[in-house]
PLY file of the C-alpha trace (Angstrom):
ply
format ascii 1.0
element vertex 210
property float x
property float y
property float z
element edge 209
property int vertex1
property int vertex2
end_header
-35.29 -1.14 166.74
-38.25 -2.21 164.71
-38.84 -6.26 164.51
-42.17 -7.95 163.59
-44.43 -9.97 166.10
-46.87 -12.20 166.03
-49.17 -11.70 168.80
-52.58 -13.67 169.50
-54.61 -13.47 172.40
-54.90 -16.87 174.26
-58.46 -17.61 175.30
-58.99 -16.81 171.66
-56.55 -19.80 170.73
-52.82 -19.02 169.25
-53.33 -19.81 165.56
-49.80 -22.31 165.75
-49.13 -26.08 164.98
-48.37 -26.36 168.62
-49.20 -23.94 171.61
-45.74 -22.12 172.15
-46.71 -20.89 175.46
-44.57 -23.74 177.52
-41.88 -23.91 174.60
-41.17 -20.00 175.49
-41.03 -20.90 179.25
-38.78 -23.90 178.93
-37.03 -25.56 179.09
-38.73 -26.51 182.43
-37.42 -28.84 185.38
-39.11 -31.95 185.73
-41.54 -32.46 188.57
-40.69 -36.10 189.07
-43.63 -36.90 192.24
-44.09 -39.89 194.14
-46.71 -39.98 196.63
-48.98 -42.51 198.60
-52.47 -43.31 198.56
-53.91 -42.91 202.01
-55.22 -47.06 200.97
-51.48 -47.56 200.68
-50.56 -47.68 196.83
-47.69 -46.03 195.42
-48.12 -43.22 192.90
-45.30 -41.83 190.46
-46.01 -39.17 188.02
-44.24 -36.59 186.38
-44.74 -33.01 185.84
-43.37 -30.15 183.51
-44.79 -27.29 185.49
-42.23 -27.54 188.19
-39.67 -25.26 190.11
-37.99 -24.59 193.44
-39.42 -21.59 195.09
-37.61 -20.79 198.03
-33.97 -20.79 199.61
-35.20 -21.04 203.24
-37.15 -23.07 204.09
-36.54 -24.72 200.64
-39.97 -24.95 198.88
-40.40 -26.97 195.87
-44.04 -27.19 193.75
-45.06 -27.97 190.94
-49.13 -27.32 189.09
-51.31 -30.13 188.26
-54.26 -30.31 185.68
-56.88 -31.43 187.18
-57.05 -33.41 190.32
-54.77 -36.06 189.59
-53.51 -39.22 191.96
-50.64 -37.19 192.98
-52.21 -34.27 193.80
-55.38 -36.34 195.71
-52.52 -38.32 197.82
-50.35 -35.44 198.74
-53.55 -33.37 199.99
-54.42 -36.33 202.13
-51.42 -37.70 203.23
-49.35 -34.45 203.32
-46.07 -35.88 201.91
-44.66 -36.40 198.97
-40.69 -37.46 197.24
-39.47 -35.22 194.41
-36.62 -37.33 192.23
-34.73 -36.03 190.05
-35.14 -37.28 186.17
-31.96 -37.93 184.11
-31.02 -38.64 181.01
-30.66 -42.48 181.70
-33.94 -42.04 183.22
-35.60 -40.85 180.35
-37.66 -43.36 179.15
-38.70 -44.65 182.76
-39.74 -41.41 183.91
-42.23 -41.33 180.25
-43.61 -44.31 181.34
-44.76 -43.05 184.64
-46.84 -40.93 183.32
-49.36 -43.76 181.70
-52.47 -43.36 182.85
-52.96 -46.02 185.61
-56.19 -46.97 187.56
-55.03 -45.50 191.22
-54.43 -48.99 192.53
-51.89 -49.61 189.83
-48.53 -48.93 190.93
-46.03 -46.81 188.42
-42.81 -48.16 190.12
-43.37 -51.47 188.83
-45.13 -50.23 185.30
-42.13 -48.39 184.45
-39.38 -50.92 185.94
-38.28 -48.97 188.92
-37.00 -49.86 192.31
-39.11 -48.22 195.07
-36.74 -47.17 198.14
-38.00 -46.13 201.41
-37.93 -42.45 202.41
-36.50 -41.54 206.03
-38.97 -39.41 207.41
-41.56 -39.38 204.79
-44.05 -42.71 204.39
-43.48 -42.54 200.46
-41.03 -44.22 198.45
-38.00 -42.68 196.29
-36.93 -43.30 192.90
-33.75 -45.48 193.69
-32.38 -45.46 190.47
-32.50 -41.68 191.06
-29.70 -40.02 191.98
-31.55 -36.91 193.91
-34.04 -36.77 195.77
-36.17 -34.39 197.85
-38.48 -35.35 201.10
-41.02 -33.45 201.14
-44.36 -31.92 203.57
-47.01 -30.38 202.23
-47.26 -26.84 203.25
-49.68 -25.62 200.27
-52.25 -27.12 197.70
-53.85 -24.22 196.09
-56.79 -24.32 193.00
-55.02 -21.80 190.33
-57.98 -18.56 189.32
-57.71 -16.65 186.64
-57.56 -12.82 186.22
-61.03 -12.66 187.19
-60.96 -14.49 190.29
-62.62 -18.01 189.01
-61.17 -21.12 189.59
-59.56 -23.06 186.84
-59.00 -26.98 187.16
-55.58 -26.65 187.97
-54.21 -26.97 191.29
-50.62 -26.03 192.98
-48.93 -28.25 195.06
-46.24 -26.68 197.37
-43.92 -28.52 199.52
-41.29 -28.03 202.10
-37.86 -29.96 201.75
-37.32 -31.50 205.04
-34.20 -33.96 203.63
-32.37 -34.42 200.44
-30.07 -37.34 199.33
-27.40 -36.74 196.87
-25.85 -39.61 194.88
-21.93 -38.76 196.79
-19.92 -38.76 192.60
-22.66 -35.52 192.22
-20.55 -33.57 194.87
-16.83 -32.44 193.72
-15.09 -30.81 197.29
-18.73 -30.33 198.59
-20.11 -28.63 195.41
-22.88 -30.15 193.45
-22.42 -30.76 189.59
-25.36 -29.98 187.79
-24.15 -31.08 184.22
-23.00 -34.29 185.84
-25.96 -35.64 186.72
-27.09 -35.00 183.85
-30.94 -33.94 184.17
-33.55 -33.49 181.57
-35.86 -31.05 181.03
-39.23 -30.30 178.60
-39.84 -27.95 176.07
-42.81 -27.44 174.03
-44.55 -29.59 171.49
-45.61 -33.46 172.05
-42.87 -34.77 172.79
-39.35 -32.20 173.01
-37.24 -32.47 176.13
-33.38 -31.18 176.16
-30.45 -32.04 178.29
-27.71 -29.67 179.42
-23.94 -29.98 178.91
-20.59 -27.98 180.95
-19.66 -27.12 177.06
-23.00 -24.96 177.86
-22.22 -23.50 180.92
-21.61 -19.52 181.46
-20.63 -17.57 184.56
-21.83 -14.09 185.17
-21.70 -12.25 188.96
-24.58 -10.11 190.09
-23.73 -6.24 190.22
-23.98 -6.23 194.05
-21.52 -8.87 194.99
-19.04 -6.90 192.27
-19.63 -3.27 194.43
-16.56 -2.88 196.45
0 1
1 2
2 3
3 4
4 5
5 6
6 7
7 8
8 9
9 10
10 11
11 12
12 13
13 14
14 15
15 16
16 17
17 18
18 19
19 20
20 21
21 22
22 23
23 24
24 25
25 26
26 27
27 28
28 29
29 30
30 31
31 32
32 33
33 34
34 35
35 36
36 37
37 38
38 39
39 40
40 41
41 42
42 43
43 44
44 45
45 46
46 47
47 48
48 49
49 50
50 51
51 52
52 53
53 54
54 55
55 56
56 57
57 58
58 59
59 60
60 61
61 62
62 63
63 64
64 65
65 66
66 67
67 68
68 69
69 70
70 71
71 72
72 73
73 74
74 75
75 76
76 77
77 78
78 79
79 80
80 81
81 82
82 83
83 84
84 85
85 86
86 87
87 88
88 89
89 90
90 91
91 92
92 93
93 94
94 95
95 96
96 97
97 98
98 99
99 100
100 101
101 102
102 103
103 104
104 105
105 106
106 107
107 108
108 109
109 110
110 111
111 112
112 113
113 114
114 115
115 116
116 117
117 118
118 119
119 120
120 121
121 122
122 123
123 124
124 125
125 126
126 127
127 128
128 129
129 130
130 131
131 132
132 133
133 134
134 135
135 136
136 137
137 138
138 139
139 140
140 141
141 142
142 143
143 144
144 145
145 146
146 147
147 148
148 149
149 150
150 151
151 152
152 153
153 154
154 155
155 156
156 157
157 158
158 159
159 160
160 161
161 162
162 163
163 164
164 165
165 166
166 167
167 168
168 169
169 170
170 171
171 172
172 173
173 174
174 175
175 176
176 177
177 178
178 179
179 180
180 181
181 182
182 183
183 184
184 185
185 186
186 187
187 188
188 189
189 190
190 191
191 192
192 193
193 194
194 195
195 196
196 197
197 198
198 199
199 200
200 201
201 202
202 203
203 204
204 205
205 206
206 207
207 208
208 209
């Protein structure tokens, strides 16, 4: 099967309107992070390049450019809150990520209700209706091929509770479309939701052997 492509090289710049690079990996989870200064001022931010990386222990991360607040806080403090961003959410969560002198406090700029974590010192979104505690267990400056570092810095965390809004569980299961979260895509300013009208099954050819 023959098909044209159009390939570019990327330190040599893509030659589109838009970079497509995070519209081909996307749509991505939102890294919704709220940390705390170690001078005690709250921090919410979010972040496209997010994901869950591990069953057990559950590790969550997500990749900062630059050294941001968030990234500064969690290195110092060690914790952090991951909240999940909704549809309903939308606009809040955009606001959040003004850029705010670090003694300005994002809660309030966007209209949201800090709640206190359980065993974390940071606050949750409460409006949210997941969220993750979190421990640092990595912060790690990105390299490239050749081994130099890039300003762009991984922030890995270990999920030490989560709290569930109880209408997102349905005999114990949790439902995904239901809460209905919202992810990017590329471009300024695309982001997507997801429906059950969407939704596909498929089983893995191991657990169909035998």
């Amino acid at each position: 099967m023959s098909r044209q492509r159009y390939s570019y090289q990327p330190r040599a710049g893509h030659g589109l309107p838009h970079d497509p690079l995070n519209a081909i990996i996307g749509p991505r989870p939102i890294g919704w992070i709220s940390s705390l200064s170690r001078d005690g001022y709250r921090n919410l931010a979010p972040y496209s390049f997010f994901n869950c990386f591990n069953y057990r222990p559950p590790i969550i991360g997500f990749a900062s450019s630059g050294w941001k607040d968030s990234v500064r806080n969690i290195s110092e403090t060690g914790e952090f809150v991951w909240n999940l961003a909704t549809r309903s959410l939308a606009g809040a969560m955009n606001e959040s990520s003004a850029s705010l002198p670090p003694d300005q406090d994002e809660f309030m700029f966007a209209g949201l209700t800090p709640l206190p974590a359980s065993r974390v010192n940071v606050s949750m979104v409460a409006e949210s209706p997941v969220n993750f505690e979190c421990k640092l267990s990595q912060c790690i400056q990105l390299q490239d091929a050749a081994g130099a570092n890039i300003d762009s810095w991984l922030v890995l965390g270990e999920v030490i509770t989560v709290h569930i809004d109880s209408n997102l569980l349905e005999n114990g299961i949790y439902q995904t479309a239901q809460a209905d979260p919202i992810l990017r895509a590329g471009g300024p300013s695309a982001y997507y939701s997801i429906s059950e009208a969407l939704r596909f099954d498929m089983i893995r050819p191991d657990a169909r052997a035998g």
